[in-house]
C-alpha positions as CSV (number, residue, x, y, z in Angstrom):
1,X,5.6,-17.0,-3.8
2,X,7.1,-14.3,-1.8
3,X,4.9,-11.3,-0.5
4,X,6.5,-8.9,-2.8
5,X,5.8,-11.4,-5.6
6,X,2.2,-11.4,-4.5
7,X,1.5,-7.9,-4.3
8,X,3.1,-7.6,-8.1
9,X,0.6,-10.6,-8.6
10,X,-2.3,-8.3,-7.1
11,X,-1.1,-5.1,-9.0
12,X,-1.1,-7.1,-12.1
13,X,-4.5,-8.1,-11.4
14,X,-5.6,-5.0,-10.6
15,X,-4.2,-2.8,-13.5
16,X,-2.0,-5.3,-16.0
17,X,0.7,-3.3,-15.3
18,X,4.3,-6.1,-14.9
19,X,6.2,-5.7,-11.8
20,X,9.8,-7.7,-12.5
21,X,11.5,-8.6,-9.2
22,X,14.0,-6.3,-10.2
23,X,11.8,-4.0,-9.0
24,X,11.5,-5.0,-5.2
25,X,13.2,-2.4,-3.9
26,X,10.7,0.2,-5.8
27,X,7.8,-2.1,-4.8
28,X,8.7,-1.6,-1.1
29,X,9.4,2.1,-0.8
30,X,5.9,2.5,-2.7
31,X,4.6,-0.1,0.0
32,X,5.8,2.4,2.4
33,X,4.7,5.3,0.5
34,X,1.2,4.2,0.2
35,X,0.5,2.7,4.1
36,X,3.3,4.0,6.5
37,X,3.8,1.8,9.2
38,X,2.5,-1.2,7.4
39,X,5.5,-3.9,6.3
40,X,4.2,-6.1,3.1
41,X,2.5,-8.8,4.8
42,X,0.5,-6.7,6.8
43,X,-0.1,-4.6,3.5
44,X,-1.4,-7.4,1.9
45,X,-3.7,-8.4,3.9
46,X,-5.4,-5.0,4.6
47,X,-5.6,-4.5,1.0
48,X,-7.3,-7.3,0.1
49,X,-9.7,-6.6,3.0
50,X,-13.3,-6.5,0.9
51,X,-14.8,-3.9,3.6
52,X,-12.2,-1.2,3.6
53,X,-8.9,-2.7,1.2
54,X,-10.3,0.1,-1.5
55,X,-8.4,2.8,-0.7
56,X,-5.0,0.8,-0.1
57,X,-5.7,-0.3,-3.5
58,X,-5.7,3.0,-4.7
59,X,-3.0,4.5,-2.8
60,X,-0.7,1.5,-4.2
61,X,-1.4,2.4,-7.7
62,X,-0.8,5.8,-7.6
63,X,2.9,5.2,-6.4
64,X,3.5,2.5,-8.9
65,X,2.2,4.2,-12.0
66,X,4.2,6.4,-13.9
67,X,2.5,10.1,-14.0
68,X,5.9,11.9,-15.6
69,X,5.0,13.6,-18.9
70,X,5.3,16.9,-20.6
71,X,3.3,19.4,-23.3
72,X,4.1,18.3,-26.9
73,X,6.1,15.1,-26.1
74,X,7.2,13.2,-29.0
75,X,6.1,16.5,-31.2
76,X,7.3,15.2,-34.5
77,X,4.5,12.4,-34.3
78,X,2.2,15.0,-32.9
79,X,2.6,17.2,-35.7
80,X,1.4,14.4,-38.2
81,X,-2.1,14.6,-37.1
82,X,-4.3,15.8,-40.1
83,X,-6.9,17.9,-37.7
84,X,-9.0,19.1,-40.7
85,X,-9.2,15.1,-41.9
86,X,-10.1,14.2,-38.6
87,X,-12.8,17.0,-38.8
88,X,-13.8,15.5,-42.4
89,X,-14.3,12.1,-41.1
90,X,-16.1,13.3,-37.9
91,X,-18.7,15.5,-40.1
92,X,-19.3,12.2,-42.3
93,X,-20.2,10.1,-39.1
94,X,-22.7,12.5,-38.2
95,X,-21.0,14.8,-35.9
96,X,-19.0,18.4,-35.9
97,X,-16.8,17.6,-33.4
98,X,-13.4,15.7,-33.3
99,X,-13.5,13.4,-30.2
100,X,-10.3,12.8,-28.7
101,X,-9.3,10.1,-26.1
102,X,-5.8,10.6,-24.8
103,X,-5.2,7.0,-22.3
104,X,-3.2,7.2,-19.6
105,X,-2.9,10.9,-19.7
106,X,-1.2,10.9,-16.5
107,X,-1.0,14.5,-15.0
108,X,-2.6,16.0,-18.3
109,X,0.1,17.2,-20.5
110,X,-1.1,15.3,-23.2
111,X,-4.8,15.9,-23.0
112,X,-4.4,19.5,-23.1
113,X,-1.1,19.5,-25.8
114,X,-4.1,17.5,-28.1
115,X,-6.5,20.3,-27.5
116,X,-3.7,23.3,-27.7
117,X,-2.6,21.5,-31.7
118,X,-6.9,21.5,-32.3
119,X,-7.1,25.1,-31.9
120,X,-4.1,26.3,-33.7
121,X,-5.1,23.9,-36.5
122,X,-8.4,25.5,-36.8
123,X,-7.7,28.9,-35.2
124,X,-9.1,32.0,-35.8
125,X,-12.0,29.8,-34.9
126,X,-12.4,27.7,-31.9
127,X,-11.4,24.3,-32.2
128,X,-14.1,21.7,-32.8
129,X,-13.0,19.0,-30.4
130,X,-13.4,17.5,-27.2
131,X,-10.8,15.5,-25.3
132,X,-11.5,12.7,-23.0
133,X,-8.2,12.4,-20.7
134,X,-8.5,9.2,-18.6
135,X,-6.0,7.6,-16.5
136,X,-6.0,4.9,-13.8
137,X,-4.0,6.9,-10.9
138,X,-6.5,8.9,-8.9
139,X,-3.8,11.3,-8.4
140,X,-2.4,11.9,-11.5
141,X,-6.0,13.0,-12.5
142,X,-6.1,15.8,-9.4
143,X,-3.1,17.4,-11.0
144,X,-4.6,16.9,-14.3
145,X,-7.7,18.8,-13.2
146,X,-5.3,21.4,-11.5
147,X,-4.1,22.3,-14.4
148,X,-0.9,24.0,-13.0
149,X,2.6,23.3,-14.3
150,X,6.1,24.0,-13.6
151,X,8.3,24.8,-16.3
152,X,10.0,21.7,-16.9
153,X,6.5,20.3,-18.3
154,X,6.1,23.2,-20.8
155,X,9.4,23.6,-21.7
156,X,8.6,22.6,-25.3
157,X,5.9,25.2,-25.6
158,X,7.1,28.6,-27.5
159,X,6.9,31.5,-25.5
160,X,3.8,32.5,-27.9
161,X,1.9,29.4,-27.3
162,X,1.9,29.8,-23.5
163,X,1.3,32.9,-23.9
164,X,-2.6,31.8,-25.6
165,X,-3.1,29.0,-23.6
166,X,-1.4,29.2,-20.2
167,X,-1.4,31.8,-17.4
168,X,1.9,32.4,-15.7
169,X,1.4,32.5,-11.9
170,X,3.4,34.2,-9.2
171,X,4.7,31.4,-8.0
172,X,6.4,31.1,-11.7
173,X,4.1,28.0,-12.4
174,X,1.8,28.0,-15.3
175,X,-2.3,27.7,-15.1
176,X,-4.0,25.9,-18.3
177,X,-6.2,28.7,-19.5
178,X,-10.2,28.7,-20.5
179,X,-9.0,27.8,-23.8
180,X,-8.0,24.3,-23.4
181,X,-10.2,23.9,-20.7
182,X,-13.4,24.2,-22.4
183,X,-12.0,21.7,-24.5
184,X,-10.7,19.0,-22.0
185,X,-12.2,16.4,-19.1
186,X,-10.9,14.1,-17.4
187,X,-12.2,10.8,-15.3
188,X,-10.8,7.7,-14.3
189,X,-10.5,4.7,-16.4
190,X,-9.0,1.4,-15.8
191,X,-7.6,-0.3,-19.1
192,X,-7.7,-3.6,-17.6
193,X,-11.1,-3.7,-16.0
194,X,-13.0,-1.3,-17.7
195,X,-15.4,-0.9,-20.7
196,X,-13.6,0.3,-23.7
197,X,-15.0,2.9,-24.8
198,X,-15.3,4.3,-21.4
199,X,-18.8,3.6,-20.8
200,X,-21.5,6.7,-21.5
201,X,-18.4,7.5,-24.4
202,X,-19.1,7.2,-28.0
203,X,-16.8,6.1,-30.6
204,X,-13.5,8.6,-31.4
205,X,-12.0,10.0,-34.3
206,X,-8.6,10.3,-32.4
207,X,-7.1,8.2,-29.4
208,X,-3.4,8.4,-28.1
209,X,-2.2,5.4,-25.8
210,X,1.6,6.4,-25.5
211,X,3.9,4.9,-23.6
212,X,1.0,2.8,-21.7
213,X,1.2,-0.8,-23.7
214,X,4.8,-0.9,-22.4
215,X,4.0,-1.8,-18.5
216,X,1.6,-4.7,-19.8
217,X,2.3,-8.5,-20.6
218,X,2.3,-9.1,-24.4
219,X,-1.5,-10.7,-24.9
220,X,-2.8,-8.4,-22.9
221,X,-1.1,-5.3,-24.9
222,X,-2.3,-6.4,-27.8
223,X,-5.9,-7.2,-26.4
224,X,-6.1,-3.7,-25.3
225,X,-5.0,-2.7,-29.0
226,X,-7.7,-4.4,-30.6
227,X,-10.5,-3.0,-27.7
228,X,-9.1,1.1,-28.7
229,X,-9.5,0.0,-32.5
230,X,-13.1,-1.0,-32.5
231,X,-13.2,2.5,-30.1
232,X,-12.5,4.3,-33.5
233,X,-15.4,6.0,-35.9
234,X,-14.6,5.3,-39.2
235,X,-11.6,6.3,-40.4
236,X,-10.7,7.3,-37.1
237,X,-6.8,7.1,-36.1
238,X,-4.9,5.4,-33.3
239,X,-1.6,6.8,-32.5
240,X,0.3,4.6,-30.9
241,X,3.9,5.1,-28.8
242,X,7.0,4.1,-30.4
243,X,8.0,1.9,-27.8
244,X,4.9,0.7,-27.6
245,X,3.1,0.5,-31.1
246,X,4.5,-3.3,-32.5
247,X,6.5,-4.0,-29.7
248,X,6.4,-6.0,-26.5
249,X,8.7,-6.4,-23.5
250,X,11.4,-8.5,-22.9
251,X,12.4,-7.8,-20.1
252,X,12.9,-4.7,-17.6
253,X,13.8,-2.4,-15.9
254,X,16.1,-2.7,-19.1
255,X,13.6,-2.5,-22.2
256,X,14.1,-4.0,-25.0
257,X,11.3,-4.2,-27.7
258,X,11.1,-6.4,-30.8
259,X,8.4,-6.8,-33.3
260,X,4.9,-8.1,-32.1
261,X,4.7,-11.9,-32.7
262,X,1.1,-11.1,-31.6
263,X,0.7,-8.8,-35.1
264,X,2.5,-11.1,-37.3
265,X,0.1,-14.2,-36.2
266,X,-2.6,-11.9,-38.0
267,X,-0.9,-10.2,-41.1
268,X,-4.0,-9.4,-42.9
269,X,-5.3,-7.6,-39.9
270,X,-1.6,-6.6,-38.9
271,X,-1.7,-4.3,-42.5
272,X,-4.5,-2.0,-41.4
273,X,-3.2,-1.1,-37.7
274,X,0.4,-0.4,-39.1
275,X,-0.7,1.9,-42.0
276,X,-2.4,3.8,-39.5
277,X,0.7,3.4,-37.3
278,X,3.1,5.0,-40.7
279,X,0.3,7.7,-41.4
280,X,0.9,9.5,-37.9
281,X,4.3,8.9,-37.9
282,X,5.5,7.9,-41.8
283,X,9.3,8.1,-40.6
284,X,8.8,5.1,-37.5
285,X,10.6,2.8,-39.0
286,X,9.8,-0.3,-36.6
287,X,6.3,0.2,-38.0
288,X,7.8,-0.2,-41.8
289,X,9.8,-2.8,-41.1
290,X,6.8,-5.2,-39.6
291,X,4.9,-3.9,-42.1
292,X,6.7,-4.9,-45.0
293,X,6.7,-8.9,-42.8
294,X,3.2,-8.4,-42.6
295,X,2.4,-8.2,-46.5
296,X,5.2,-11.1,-46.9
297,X,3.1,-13.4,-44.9
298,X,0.7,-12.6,-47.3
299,X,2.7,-12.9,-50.2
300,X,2.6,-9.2,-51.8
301,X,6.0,-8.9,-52.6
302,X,6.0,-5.5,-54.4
303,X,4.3,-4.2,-51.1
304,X,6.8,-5.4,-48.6
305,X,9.3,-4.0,-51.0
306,X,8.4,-0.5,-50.5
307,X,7.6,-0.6,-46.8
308,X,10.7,-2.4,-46.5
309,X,12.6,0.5,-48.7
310,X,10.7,2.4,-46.5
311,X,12.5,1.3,-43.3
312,X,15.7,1.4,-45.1
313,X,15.3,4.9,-45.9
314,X,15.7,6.0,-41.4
315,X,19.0,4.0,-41.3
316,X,20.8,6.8,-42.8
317,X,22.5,8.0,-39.8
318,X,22.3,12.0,-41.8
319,X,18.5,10.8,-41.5
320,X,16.9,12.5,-38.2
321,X,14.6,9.5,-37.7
322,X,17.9,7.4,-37.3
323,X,18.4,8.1,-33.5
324,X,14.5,7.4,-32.7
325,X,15.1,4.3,-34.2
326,X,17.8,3.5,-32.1
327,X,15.7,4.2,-29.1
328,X,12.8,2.1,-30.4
329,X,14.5,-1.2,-31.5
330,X,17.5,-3.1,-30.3
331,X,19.4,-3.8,-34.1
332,X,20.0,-7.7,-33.0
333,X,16.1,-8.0,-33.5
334,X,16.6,-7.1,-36.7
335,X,17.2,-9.4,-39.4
336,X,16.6,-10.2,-43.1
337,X,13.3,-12.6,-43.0
């Protein structure tokens, strides 16, 4: 094994997240990035040092996770979250707040774009919720508790939502506000090392893990799945990426997901997740598809039916959920089973 191949080993260890060979060259320059004047033996060795390696460690990850993310990404699935059913389902667990867990919030976009939807959903009144944004990178979580944005990470906000919830600054960057800031913490949180729940945390009525399962090896995606499910309170909801909700990785840096074999091994189980999966998002159409496989292992043909018609239903290309589809499935995965 080479030394790059052993610091990918080490990261994996570390985190779970996959670094392909094809990614040397990126594994170098973040080598370099994170210990200047340190080639990758000598990286190695200092890292796995038990007395001061700590902060190496650290420094590596922060270069090799990806902390690029904007407000209201993907807002088409974010719009499908029912706030005052969440609120429902909290008040009948025994609480009057919505607890929210966005993982792998990265630099905070998504933390705070969960707490921004709360509060129009329930304004006049405040919004009854409280987000927990974790994430692995150290430094991801500084600018998440910064709270300062350029505009290319609030692009998607209308001019009279950053106007409630962000101040514009001089420097023509834009300062989360009181508003979502009462609402919102952060803390770090290590997906593959970690309790789950974060330990302290209760159970949530809402956690987001977009665009996270993607950098992981198959059985450990779907072992991280199963850990944020049995996170929920009842009737609690788990919204999943589209890249990464039922899919797993080929191969990279060129993605390209296919259904879960891991999901299909359990179809009983396999139902519950993807209804959840179709009620924050009922036009992702990878989620239909695997559903309607799932209740044909079990041999309810009238239900696969309909979550195959389902599917069907996105491949009109005059359909606007035909191009997300195209970004979320490769069509040669797809066949009649």
């Amino acid at each position: 094994m080479s030394v790059l191949e052993r610091i990918a080993e080490f990261v994996r260890r570390e985190t779970g997240i996959v670094l392909p060979p094809a990614r040397e060259t990126a594994i170098l320059a973040a080598v370099a990035r994170a210990a200047p004047g340190l080639d990758p033996g000598a990286f190695l060795r200092a890292a796995s040092d038990p007395a001061g390696g700590r902060g190496l460690v650290d420094r590596l990850i922060d270069e090799v996770t990806v902390q690029e993310t904007t407000f209201l990404r993907d807002r088409y699935q974010l719009n499908a979250i029912g706030w005052h059913s969440l609120l429902q389902a909290a008040r009948a667990a025994g609480s009057g707040t919505i607890r929210v867990w966005s993982v792998g919030c990265a630099s905070g976009e998504e933390a705070y774009t969960l707490a921004l939807l709360a509060a129009e959903a329930f304004a006049p009144a405040p919004g009854p919720v409280d987000v927990l944004g974790t994430d692995i990178s150290g430094a991801a979580l500084a600018a998440a508790a910064a709270g300062r944005y350029r505009e290319r990470a609030v692009r998607a906000l209308e001019p009279p939502l950053r106007s409630r919830y962000l101040d514009l600054q001089a420097d023509g960057s834009y300062l989360v506000g009181d508003r979502l800031r009462s609402r919102v913490r952060f803390r770090r949180h290590n997906l593959a090392g970690d309790p789950k729940p974060p330990s302290g945390e209760a159970g949530f009525d809402l956690i987001a893990c977009r665009n996270v399962l993607i950098y992981f090896e198959a059985p450990f995606a779907e072992q991280v799945i199963e850990s944020l499910e049995r996170s929920l309170r009842p009737d609690g909801l788990l919204m999943l990426g589209a890249a990464d909700a039922l899919t797993r990785t080929a191969s990279r840096p060129a993605v390209r997901p296919r259904a879960a074999e891991g999901t299909l091994r359990r179809p009983a189980k396999a139902v519950a997740a993807l209804r959840r999966a179709l009620y924050a998002d009922a036009e992702f159409s990878l989620a239909a598809f695997t559903l309607g496989r799932a209740y044909d292992a079990l041999g309810d043909i009238s239900a696969a039916r309909r979550a195959y018609e389902q599917a069907l239903r996105t491949l009109d290309p005059a359909h606007d959920g035909h191009e997300r589809m195209l970004q979320q499935v490769d069509m040669g995965d797809i066949a009649a089973p």
